[in-house]
Structure formats: C-alpha cells, structure tokens
TORPA-419744 format. One record per residue (C-alpha): residue number from 0; z, y, x. Coordinates in steps of 0.1 Angstrom, whole numbers, always signed. Layout:
BEGIN
R	NUM	Z	Y	X
...
END
This chain:
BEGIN
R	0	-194	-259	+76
R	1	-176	-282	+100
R	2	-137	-271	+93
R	3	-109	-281	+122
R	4	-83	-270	+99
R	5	-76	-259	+62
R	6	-95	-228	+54
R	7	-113	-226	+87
R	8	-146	-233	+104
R	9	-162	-230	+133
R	10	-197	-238	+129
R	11	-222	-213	+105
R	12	-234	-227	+75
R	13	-273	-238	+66
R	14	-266	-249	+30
R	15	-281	-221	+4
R	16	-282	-189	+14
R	17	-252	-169	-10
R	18	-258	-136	-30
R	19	-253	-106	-10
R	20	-224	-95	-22
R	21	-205	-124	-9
R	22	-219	-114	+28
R	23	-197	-101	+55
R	24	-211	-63	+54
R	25	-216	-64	+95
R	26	-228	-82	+119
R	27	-214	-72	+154
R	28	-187	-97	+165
R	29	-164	-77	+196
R	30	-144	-108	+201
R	31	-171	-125	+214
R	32	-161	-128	+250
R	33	-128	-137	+246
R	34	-119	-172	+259
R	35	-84	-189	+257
R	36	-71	-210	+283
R	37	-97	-232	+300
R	38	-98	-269	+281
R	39	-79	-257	+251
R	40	-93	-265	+220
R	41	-98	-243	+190
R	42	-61	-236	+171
R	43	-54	-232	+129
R	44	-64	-196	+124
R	45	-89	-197	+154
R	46	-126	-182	+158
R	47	-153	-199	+179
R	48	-177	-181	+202
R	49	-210	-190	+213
R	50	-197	-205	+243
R	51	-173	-227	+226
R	52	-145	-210	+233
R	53	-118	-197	+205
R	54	-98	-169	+201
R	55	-69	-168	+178
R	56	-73	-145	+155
R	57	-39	-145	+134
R	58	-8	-128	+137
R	59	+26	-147	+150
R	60	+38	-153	+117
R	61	+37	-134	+79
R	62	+61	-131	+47
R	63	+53	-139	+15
R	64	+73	-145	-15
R	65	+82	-176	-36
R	66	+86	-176	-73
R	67	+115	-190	-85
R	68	+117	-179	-118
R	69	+103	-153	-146
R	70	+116	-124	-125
R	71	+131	-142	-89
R	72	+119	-151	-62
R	73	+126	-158	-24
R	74	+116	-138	+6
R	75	+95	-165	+33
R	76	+84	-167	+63
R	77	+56	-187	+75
R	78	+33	-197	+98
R	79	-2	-184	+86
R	80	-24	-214	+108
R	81	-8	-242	+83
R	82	-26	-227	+50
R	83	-47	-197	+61
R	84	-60	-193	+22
R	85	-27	-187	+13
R	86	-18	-161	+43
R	87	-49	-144	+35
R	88	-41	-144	-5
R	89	-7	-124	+6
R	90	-20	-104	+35
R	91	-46	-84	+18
R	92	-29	-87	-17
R	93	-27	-50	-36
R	94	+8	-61	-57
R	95	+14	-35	-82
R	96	-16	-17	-74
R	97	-37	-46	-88
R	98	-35	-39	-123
R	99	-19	-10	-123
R	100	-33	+20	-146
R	101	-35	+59	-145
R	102	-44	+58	-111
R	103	-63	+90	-121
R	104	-30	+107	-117
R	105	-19	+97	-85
R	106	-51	+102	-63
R	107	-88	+119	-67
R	108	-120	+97	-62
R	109	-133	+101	-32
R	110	-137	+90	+3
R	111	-107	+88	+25
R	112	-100	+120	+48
R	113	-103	+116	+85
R	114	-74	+109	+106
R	115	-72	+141	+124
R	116	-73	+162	+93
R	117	-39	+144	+79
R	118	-27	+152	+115
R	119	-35	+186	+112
R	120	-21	+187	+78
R	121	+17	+178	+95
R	122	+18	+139	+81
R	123	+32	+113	+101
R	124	+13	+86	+101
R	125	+35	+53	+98
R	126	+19	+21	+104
R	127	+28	-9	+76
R	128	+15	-44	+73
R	129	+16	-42	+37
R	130	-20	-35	+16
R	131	-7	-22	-11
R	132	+10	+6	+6
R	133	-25	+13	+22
R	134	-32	+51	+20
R	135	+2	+62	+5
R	136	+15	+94	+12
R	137	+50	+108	+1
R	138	+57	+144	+2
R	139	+77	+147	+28
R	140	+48	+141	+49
R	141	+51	+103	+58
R	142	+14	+88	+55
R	143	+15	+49	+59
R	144	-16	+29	+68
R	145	-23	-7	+71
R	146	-34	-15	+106
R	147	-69	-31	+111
R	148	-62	-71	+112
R	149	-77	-86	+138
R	150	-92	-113	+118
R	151	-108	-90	+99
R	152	-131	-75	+126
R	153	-146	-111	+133
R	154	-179	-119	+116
R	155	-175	-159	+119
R	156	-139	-158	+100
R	157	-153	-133	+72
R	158	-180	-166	+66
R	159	-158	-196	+74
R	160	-125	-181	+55
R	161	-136	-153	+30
R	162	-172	-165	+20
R	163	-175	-202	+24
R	164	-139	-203	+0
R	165	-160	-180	-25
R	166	-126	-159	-20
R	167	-139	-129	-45
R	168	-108	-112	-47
R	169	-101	-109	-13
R	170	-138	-105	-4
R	171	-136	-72	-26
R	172	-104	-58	-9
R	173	-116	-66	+26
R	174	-147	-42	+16
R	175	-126	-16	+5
R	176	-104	-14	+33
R	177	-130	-20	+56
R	178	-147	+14	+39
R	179	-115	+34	+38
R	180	-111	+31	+81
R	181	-150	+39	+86
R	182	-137	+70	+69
R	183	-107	+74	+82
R	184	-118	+68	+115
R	185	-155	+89	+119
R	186	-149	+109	+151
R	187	-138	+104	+187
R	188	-106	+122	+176
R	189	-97	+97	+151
R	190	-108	+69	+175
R	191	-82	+78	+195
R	192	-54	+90	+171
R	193	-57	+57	+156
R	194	-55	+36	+187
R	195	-26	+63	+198
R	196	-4	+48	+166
R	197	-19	+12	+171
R	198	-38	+11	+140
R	199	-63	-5	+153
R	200	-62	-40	+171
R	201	-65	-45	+208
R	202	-83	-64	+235
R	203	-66	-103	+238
R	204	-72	-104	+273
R	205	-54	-73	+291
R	206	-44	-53	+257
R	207	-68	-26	+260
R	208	-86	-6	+233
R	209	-120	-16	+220
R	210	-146	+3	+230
R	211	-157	+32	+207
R	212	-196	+22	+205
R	213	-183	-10	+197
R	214	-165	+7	+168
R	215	-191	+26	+157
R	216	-216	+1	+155
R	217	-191	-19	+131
R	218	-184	+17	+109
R	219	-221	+22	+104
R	220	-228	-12	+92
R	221	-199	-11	+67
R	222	-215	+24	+58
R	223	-249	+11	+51
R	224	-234	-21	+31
R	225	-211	+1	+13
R	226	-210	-5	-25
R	227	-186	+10	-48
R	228	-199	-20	-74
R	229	-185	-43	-44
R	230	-153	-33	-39
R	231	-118	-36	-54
R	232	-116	-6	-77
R	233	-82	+4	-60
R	234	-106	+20	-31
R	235	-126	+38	-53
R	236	-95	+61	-48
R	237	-88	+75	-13
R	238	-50	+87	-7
R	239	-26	+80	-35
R	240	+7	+105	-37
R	241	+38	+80	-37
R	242	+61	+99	-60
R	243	+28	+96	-85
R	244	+29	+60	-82
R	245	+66	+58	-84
R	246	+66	+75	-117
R	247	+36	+55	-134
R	248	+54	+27	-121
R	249	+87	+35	-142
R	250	+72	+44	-174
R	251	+46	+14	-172
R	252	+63	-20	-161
R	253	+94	-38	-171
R	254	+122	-34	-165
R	255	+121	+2	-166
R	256	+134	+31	-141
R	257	+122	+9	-112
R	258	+104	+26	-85
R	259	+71	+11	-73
R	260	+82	+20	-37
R	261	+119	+42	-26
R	262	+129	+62	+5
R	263	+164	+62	-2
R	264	+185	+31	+4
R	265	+217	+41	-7
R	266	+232	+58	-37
R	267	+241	+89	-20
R	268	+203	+94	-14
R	269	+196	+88	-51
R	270	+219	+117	-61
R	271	+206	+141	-34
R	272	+171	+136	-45
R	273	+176	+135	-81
R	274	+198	+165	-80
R	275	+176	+186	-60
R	276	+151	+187	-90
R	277	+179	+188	-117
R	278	+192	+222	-99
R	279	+160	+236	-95
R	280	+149	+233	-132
R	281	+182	+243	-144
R	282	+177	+276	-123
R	283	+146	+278	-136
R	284	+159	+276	-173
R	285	+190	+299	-161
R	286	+159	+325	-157
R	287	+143	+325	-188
R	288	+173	+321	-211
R	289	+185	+359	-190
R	290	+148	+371	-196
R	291	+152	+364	-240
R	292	+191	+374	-237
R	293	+172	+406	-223
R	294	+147	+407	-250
R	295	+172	+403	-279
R	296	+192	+432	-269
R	297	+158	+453	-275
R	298	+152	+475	-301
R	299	+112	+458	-304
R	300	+125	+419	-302
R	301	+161	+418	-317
R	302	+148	+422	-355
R	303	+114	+394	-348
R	304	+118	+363	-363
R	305	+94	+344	-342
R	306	+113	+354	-312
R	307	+149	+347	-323
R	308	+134	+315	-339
R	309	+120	+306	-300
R	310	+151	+322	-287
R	311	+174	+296	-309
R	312	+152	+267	-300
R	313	+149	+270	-266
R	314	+188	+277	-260
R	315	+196	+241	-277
R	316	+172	+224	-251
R	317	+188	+245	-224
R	318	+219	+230	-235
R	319	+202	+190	-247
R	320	+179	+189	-213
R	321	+205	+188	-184
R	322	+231	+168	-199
R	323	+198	+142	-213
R	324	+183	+145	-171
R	325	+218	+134	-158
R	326	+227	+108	-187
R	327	+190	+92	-177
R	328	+197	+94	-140
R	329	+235	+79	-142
R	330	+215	+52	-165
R	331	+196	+46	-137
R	332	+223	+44	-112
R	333	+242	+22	-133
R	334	+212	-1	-140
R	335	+208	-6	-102
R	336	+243	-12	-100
R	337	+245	-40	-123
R	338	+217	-62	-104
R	339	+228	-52	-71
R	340	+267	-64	-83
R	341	+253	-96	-93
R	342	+235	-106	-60
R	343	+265	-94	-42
R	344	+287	-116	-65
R	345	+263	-147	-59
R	346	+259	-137	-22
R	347	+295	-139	-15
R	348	+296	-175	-28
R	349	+271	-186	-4
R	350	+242	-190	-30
R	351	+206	-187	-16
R	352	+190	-152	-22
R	353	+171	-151	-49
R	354	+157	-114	-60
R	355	+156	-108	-94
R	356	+147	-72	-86
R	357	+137	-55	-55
R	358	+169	-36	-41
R	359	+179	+1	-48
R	360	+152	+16	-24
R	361	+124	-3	-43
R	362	+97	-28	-39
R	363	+109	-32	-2
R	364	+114	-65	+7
END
C-alpha cells in the first residue's frame, strides 16, 4: 500500500490476499462522493475516493492517557492525524472491560435490543465517546452509547489502517461494535431515533443524515459477515447493568472499593446513595426481627429450640450487619479521601496532575 502518512494509505493492496477474518465485513463505502476543497491534497487521517479526492475521516482531536507510573498517569490531548495507530489503539480500546470477568452477571448473551424498545422502556439514551462505556445502562434509566465513528463506516480505512497493520485487537472490537448498531439500529424507527441523538455520523458536505438504504445495505453485510468466533468476546454480551459492573469491579481489581464507573461526584451523593440501601435493608430486618419477637411470645414457638436458636442468631446480625455496612462505607469514604487530599495537596503547589486513581465519581477522566 502506498501510505501518505503513518498508519494510512490510499491506494488498495495487490500483495497476498489475507484470511478472511482480517477482512472489512462490508463493502459499500457512503463517503465516496465526498470531495474536499478543489487542489487540496489528501490530510493524516484522510480517505481517498475513486476520483482522487479525500475526505477526512477523523475527529478534531482525542484523549488518551500517559503512564507515568505503576498506578499514575496523565490525562492528554492529541491530535489523532500525527499517529493514527495510536488514536485508534485508545478510541476503540474496552479498558476495564478487556479482561474483566463475571461478565455473566452483569448482562445476558444475546443480541443488542433495538433502539426504540430502550425508548419505550423510559431510558435516556446518552451519547459517550468512550468504548468501554458502550451499551451500559444504570438504573436510573441513563443508557450510554458510543456514537458510530466516521472512520469506521469507510471501507478503504478498515484496509489501509485496521487490516494492512494486522491490528487484531482492534479488528475484533470494530466487528463487535459494528454488530451491536446493526442491532441496535434494525428499523426505520431506530434509524431515526439514532440520528435524532446523533449517534450516527453525518454528511461532510451540508451535515445531513445518510440515507437509510445506504444504512441498511452496510447492516446487512455486517449481518451476513457476522461471527461470534470474530469478535471481541465483550460483544458476545448485549447491554451490561452499570451498578453490576461497578460491583465486579470493587471486589475484582486493586485497590479495592473503586467503582468501574460513578454518577455521584461529590460526597454528599455518596452518602445519599449508600444510605438509601442501608435504610431499606435495615427496614427490612426491622420486619422480621417483629415477625420472631411475634413468634416467641407464642405458645407453639417460645419452647422450640430451632427457633430461639435462629431467633438468637439472627438478632446478633441485626445488630453486627448495620454497624459492619456503615463501618465499610465510611472506609470507603475515607479511602477516597486520602487520595483526593493528596492531589489537592500536590495541586496546590503547582505540581503537574498526575492520577494515581480516578476521582471520587470513578473511572471518569
């Protein structure tokens, strides 16, 4: 392939033909008859056409992090036309989802619902350029979804930037995704619920929508090429419950009692939340600890063994439970505390920011 800049090329290949696998799973190209300014050449990040012509296919900018350390690292910006491997390494990576087990727990295996089905259901669908939020839903009804890249929908970058690299890992992950919106997006309904919240990318010449036989000629061919054997395993799973992932995410990875991904930002949001649960369980314990009290003072139950034995043991947890639920979450609160005193204390003296830990709403930055 002749490149024009790291990671990309403009003209197909003739060398050896590669495995299937390694294949972009569609053919039709809609970005074909876009042109840029007349005698501009092609740009880092940039598709040719049969005319000669190139479209930019890459967004304005991306973060990634650094590492710095064991456990730090800084927050960057960059241009993604300087080293396209390395924006598309970040863009489609999966994070903590990559390794992370017990999936099984947070989501089913299955195709992804359609759009207008989690509409009907009440979720808000929130749009988020992060892959490994793909899909999540928390129960207060917030949905989040990756938007469609642009580059992604281009048959000459799949080969010159995703197959000509030999780029498995994101080759595997740009099938799955590319699976979960022909699901996600199988009727004129969801064709237009998903342009509606901008999910999917637009025209470069006057910003309008592609067409929807031009989207269902792509959705078909990723149908037909579909192969769960081909893709990341993460999409053999369709939505994922957040509150799931946040709680494999504590009990699995170090350090402990860190969520995979918070709502709250604050303290006071911690509290609330965590209280909620605590009150309702403690209710709940109120209930049954009435119901034996009840059972003792009958003439049947107050001379059993068994039941003053279960009666005995389940009044000391009554007692142990709360007071070992609000020990862990003050735990918590003061473990957050200490790491988000320490940047503070190195912020203030004008030290660069280096993370150590994601902040107390999470892996959010």
């Amino acid at each position: 392939m002749a490149a024009v800049s790291k990671g990309i090329a403009t003209q197909p290949s003739h060398g050896p033909s590669l495995p299937a696998p390694m294949r972009c799973p569609f053919e039709t190209n809609i970005w074909q008859t876009f042109k840029t300014i007349p005698g501009t050449s092609a740009s880092p990040g940039a598709t040719a056409s049969s005319d000669n012509t190139a479209v930019d296919l890459l967004p304005a900018s991306y973060h990634r992090r650094e590492d710095v350390g064991t456990s730090a690292y800084h927050r960057v910006v960059a241009n993604p036309a300087i080293d396209v491997t390395e924006f598309i390494k970040s863009d489609l990576s999966l994070g903590g989802l990559e390794n992370m087990r017990h999936l099984e727990l947070a989501g089913a295996r299955r195709p992804p619902t359609q759009l207008h089905i989690h509409v009907a259901m009440g979720r808000q669908i929130i749009p988020v350029d992060r892959m490994d939020l793909h899909l999540l839903w928390k129960n207060d009804g917030k949905f989040y979804i990756k938007p469609l890249p642009r580059y992604l929908l281009d048959p000459e970058f799949w080969e010159a930037n995703l197959v000509a690299t030999a780029m498995e890992y994101a080759h595997r992950v740009s099938r799955g995704f590319l699976y979960t919106y022909a699901c996600l997006i199988s009727s004129e309904s969801d064709f237009f619920i998903a342009n509606e919240k901008r999910l999917l990318p637009r025209n470069l010449s006057d910003d309008s929508p592609i067409k929807w036989d031009s989207w269902k000629a792509i959705a078909r061919e990723v149908l037909v090429s579909y192969d769960p054997g081909r893709v990341h395993q993460r999409f053999l799973r369709s939505e994922l419950r957040l509150s799931r992932i946040n709680h494999i995410h504590r009990l699995t990875r170090w350090p402990p009692f860190k969520p995979y991904f918070g709502g709250w930002r604050n303290y006071s949001t911690l509290f609330r939340e965590n209280l909620a649960w605590m009150v309702a369980a403690t209710v709940f314990i109120a209930l049954i600890l009435t119901a034996m009290q009840v059972g003792l003072a009958t003439d049947r139950l107050k001379d059993n063994g068994d039941f003053q034995r279960a009666s005995f043991g389940f009044t000391v947890f009554a007692m142990v439970a709360p007071l070992g639920a609000f020990g862990l979450l003050i735990l918590t609160t003061g473990y957050n505390l200490l790491f988000d005193s320490s940047w503070l204390r190195k912020n203030a003296f004008g030290e660069e920011r280096k993370v150590e830990h994601p902040p107390i709403g999470g892996d959010q930055v």
